[in-house]
Residue, then its C-alpha position, 0 to 999 in steps of 0.5 A: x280317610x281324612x282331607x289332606x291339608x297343608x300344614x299352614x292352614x291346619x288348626x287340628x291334627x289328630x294321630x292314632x288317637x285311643x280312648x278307654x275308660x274302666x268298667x265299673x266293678x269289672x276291676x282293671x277291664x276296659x271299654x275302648x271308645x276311640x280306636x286308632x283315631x286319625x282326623x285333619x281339621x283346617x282352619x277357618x271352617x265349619x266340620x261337623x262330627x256325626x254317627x250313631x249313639x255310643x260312637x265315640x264322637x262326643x269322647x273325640x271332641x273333649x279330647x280334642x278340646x284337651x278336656x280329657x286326655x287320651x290314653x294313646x295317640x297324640x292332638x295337635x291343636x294350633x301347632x301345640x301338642x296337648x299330650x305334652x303339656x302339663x294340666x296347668x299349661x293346657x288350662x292356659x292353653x285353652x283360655x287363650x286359644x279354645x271356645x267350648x259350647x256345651x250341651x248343657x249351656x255351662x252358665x253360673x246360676x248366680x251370674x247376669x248374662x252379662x258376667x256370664x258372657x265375661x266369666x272365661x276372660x275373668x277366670x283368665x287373668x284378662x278382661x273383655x271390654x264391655x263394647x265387646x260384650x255388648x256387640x255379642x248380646x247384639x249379634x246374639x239377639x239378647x241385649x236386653x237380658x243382660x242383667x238377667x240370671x240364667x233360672x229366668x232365660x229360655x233353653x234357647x236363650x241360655x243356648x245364646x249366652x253360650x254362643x255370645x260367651x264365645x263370640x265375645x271371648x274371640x277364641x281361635x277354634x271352637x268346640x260345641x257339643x251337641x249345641x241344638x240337642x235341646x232346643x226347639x227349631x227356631x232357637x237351633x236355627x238362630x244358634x246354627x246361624x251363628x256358629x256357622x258365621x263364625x268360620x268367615x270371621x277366622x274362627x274354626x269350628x268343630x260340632x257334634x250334631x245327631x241332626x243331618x240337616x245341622x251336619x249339612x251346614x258343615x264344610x266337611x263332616x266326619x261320620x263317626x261309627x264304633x270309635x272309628x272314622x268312618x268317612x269324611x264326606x263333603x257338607x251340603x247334602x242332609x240325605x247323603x250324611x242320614x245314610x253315611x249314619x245309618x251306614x255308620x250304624x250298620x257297619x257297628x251292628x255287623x261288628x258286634x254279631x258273634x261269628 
């Protein structure tokens, strides 16, 4: 079951959450991905989403995000309930308030890091100073490829920009989706290392991690099996969350045995 929380320090709330997509060439069937979904996140920490392949967690935090929309149940986001604003209010919504760090870095080819990094403001309507910019390439380590394209960085440098991008933008909560997946050890530590700063600064983090050792850094992670939740632990400890996992995975091959 989810912590319980007082709503002053709650950042997400998460109600009955359903999640279907249609089957190619299967005409109206559908694959349930999210079942009954129920999750408190508090403000100003770090929460880590794991569970096996196919579990549903990348789908929670894109729904989360108000990335895609749910086909049941209901997001609260920092006092606003997604499902009841219209696609432009919720585009506003997350320039304002939401930081998403995707898998796959997400930088326009034919921007600098520099312009990367200001991009999500521009797109906004808003401008970030540069002395902002500057701090985040400095915190991140990348001052000097400022001027550089993405087809010349490193994975873990592009990984970097992404984070940077972030810091910069000064969001309320931040989603990252599987932010180490393709990076090697000391690149995911430096990006491990800063996202897991950010909750001190006031911001609220939510990762999807496959890696027990990335979970670990979390205050709370919430183990993910078949679409379901099933266990919010403690962060702390890589071998409990590795079993809590293999649990996770045992439980969704049980269910999937015929009786």
């Amino acid at each position: 079951m989810p912590i319980k929380s007082n709503s002053a320090d709650l950042c997400m709330r998460v109600r009955g959450l359903h999640m279907s997509f249609p089957i190619p060439g299967r005409g109206k069937e559908t694959a349930q991905v999210l079942h009954d979904v129920n999750l408190d996140i508090l403000e100003g920490r770090l929460t880590a989403i794991v569970g096996p392949s196919g579990s549903g967690k990348s789908t929670l935090l894109f729904c989360s995000a108000g990335l895609e929309e749910p086909t049941g149940g209901t997001i609260e986001v920092l006092g606003a309930e997604l499902g009841s604003l219209t696609t432009r209010q919720r585009a506003t919504f997350r320039s304002e308030h939401i930081g998403f760090v995707f898998q796959d870095y997400n930088l326009v080819s034919s921007l600098t890091v520099e312009e990367n990094i200001a991009l999500p403001a521009r797109l906004a309507g808003r401008q970030v100073p540069k002395k902002r910019i500057r701090e985040a390439m400095e915190r991140l380590g990348i001052q000097k490829l400022a001027r550089r394209r993405p087809d010349r960085l490193s994975g873990g440098e592009r990984q970097r920009v992404a984070i940077a991008r972030v810091v910069a933008n000064q969001p309320r909560i931040v989603f990252a989706d599987e932010p180490t997946g393709a990076l090697d050890l000391q690149s995911g530590h430096v990006v491990l290392d800063w996202l897991q700063a950010l909750p001190a600064q006031g911001t609220t983090v939510v990762m999807v991690t496959h890696d027990p050792l990335a979970a670990a850094r979390a205050d709370q992670v919430v183990v993910m099996g078949s679409g379901h939740i099933h266990q919010v632990m403690a962060g702390g400890d890589s071998h409990t969350i590795a079993e809590a996992i293999l649990a996770a995975q045992a439980f969704a091959d049980a269910a999937e045995v015929p009786a």
